[in-house]
C-alpha positions in Angstrom: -2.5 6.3 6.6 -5.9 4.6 6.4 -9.3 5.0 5.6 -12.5 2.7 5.8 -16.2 3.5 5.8 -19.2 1.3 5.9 -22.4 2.5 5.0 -25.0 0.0 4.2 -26.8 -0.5 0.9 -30.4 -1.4 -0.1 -27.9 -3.7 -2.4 -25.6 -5.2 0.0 -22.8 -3.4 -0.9 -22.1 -0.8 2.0 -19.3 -0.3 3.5 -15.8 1.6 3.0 -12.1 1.6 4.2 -9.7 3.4 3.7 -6.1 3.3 4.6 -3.0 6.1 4.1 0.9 5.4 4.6 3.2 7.8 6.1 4.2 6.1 9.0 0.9 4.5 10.2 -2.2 2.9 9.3 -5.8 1.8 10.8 -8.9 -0.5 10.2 -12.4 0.0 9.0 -12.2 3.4 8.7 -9.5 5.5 7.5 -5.6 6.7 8.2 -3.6 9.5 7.7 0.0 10.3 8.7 1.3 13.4 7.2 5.2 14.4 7.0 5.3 15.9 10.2 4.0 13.0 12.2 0.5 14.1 13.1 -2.6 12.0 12.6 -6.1 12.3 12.6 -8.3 9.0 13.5 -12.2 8.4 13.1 -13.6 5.0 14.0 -15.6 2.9 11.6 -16.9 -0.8 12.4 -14.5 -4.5 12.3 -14.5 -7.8 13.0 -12.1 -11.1 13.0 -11.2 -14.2 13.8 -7.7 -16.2 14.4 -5.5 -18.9 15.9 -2.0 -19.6 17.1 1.6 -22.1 16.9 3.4 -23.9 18.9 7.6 -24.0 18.8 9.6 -26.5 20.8 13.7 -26.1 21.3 15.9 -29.0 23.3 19.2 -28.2 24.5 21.8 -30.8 26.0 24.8 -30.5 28.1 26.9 -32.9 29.1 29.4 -33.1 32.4 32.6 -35.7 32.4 33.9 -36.7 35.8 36.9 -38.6 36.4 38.2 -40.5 39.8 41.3 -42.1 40.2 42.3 -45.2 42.4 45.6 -46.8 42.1 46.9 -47.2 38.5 43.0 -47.5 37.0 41.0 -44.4 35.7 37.8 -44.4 35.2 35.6 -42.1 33.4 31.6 -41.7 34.0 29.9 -39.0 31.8 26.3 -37.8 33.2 24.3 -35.8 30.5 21.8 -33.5 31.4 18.6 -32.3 29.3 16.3 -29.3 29.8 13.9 -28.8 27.1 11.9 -25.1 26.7 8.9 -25.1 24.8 7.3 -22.0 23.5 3.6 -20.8 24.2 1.3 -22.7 21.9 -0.9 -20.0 21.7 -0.9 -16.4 20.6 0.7 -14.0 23.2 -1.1 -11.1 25.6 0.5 -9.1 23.8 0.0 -10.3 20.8 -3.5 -10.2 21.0 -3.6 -6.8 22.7 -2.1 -5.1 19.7 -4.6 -6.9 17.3 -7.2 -5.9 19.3 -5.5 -1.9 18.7 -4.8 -2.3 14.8 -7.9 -4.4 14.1 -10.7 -3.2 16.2 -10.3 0.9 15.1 -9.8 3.0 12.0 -8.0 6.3 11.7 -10.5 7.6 8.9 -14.0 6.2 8.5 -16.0 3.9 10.5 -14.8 0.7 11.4 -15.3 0.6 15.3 -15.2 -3.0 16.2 -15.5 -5.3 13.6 -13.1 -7.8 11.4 -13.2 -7.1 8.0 -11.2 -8.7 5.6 -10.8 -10.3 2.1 -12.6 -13.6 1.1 -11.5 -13.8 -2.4 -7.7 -13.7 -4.1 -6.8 -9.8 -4.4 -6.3 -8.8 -8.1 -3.8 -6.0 -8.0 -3.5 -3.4 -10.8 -0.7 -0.9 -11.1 -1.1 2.3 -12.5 0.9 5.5 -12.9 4.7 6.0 -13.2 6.1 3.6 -10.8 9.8 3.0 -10.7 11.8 -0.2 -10.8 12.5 0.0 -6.9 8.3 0.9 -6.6 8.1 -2.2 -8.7 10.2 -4.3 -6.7 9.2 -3.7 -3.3 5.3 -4.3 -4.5 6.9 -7.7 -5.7 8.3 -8.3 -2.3 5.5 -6.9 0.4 2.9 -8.7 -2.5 5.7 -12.3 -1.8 5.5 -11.6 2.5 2.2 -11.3 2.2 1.3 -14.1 0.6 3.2 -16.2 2.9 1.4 -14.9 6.1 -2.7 -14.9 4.4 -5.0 -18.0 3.9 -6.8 -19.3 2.1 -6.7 -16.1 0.0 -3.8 -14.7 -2.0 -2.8 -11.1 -3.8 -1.4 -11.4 -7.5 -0.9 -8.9 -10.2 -3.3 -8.3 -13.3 -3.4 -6.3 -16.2 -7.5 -6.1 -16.2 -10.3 -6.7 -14.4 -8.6 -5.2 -10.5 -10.2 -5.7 -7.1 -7.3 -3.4 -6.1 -5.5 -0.4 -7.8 -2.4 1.3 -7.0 -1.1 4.4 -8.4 1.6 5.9 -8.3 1.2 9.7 -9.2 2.4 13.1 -7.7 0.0 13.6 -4.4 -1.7 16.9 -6.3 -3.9 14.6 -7.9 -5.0 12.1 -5.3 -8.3 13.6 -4.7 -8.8 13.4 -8.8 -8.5 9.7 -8.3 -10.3 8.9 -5.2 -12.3 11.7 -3.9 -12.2 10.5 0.0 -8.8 11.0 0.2 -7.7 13.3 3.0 -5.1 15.8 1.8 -2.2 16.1 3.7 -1.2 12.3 3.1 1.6 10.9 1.5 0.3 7.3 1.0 -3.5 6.6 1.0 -5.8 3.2 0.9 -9.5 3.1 0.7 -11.2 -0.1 1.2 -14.8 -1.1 0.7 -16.9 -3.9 2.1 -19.9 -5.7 1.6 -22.7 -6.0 4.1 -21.2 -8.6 5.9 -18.2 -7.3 6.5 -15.8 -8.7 3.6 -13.8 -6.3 2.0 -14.5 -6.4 -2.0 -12.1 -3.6 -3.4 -9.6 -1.3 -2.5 -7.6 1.6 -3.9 -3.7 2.9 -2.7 -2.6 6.1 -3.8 1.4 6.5 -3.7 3.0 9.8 -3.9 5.9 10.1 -6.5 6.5 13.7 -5.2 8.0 14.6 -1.7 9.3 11.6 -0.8 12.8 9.0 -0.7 12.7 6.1 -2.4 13.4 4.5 0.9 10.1 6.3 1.8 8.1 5.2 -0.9 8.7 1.6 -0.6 7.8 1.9 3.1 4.3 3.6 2.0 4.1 0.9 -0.6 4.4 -1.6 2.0 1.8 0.1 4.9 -0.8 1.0 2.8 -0.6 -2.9 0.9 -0.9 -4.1 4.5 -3.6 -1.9 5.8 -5.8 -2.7 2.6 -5.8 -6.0 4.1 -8.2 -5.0 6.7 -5.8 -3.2 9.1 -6.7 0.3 9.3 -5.7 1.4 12.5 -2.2 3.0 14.0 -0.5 2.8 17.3 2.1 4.8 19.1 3.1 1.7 20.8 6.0 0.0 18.6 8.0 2.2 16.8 9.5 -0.6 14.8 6.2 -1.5 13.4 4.4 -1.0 9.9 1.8 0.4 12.0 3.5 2.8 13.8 1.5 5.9 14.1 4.5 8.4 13.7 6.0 9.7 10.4 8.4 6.3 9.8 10.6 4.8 6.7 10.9 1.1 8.0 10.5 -1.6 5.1 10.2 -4.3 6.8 7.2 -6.1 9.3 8.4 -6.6 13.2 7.7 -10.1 14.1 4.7 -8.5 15.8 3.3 -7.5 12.3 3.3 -11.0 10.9 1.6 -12.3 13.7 -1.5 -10.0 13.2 -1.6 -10.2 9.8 -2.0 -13.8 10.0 -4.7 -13.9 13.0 -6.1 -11.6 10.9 -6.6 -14.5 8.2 -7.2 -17.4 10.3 -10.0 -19.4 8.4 -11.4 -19.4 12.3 -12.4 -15.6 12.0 -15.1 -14.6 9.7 -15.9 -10.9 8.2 -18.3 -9.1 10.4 -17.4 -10.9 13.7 -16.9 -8.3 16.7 -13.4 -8.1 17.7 -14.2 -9.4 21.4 -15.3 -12.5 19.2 -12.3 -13.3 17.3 -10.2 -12.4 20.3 -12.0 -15.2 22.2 -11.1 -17.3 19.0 -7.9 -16.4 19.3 -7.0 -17.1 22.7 -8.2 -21.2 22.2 -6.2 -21.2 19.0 -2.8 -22.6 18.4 -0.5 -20.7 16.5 -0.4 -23.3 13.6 
């Protein structure tokens, strides 16, 4: 589930996001996904920019023939290459389901633009996490890490840009009072007035769940907090699947958004028909 709201201050400061996991997520705006698979979505405003890769694999086979005249043999061997290369750019459908996860939010208001973090992500626990809690925030905090540039998520002890707590869901609204009940797994983002994301807050349920559950909220609501609030019906074997789900782990499809989500090429507060056009000139890198 996800959440995100923008509203802008005479400050700068002015916009929100929020993001709930249950089995899906969304962008500026927020999510919900409740145990029985329903979800409500409102649209908020995004925006992003990204780029692409390029993979090359050679394959060889060879042939032997053999003639024979007389008492001589003789052998000639022929070898044959074919090379295939892989797309150097992000895929159509690659960039169609960033343009669905990105470009929307279930909660709030992030209808179509990129927002996302320009400074490292301080991440504070709090509540009564356990050791597998603790050790699939280590891992999802590893993958993620791996996929974002230039900016990276660690954990402090003070001073957060990002909480997560881990409590019974009864007192999520006595922690962040946008929540939206019937949510397992919550995140609510906010962003400046140009579009970067400057704090968040996940909300973990330590009630009514698996573990197996919990480490999947863990790892959708981390993700949507990111800057991806929206879910989608399309991929069940995605993070962002908007059904009730317990997958703990991203579908190749997943990395590949994350990281055009954090291509240096997009900037905060870019429309999404903007960093898509990014996209499509970019190599995957």
């Amino acid at each position: 589930m996800a959440w995100g709201a923008g509203v802008a201050l005479a400050v700068a400061l002015a916009v929100v996001l929020v993001v709930v996991l249950t089995g899906g997520g969304g962008p500026s705006a927020a999510s919900t996904t409740t145990a029985a698979g329903t979800t409500t979505t409102t649209s908020a405003t995004t925006t992003c920019t990204t780029a692409a890769t390029t993979t090359s694999a050679a394959t060889t086979t060879s042939l032997t023939t053999t003639t024979t005249a007389a008492t001589t043999t003789s052998v000639t061997t022929t070898t044959f290459a074919t090379t295939t290369t892989a797309p150097r750019g992000y895929t159509a459908a690659e960039l169609a389901y960033f343009r669905q996860i990105a470009a929307q939010s279930e909660f709030g208001s992030a209808a179509g633009e990129v927002h996302k973090w320009v400074d490292d992500l301080r991440l504070a626990v709090f509540g009564e996490p356990t050791e597998q809690d603790l050790a699939t925030l280590d891992r999802v905090i590893e993958e993620i890490n791996a996929l974002i540039e230039p900016v990276q998520v660690s954990l402090v002890e003070a001073d957060p840009s990002v909480e997560i707590h881990f409590v019974p869901v009864n007192d999520f609204a006595s922690i962040e009072p946008n929540y939206v009940p019937g949510n397992m797994g919550f995140v609510y983002i906010w962003w400046d007035g140009e579009g970067a994301i400057t704090r968040g807050r996940v909300l973990i349920s330590t009630t009514g769940l698996t573990p197996r559950e919990r480490s999947h909220l863990i790892r959708e609501e981390l993700t949507q907090g990111l800057g991806l609030l929206n879910d989608s019906w399309d991929r069940e074997d995605s993070i962002f699947y908007q059904g009730w789900t317990d997958i703990t782990r991203y579908a190749p499809i997943d990395r590949s958004v994350i990281a055009m989500l954090y291509r240096p090429e997009l900037t905060p507060g870019m429309s999404i028909e903007q960093a898509l056009a990014v996209l499509r000139e970019l190599d995957r890198g």
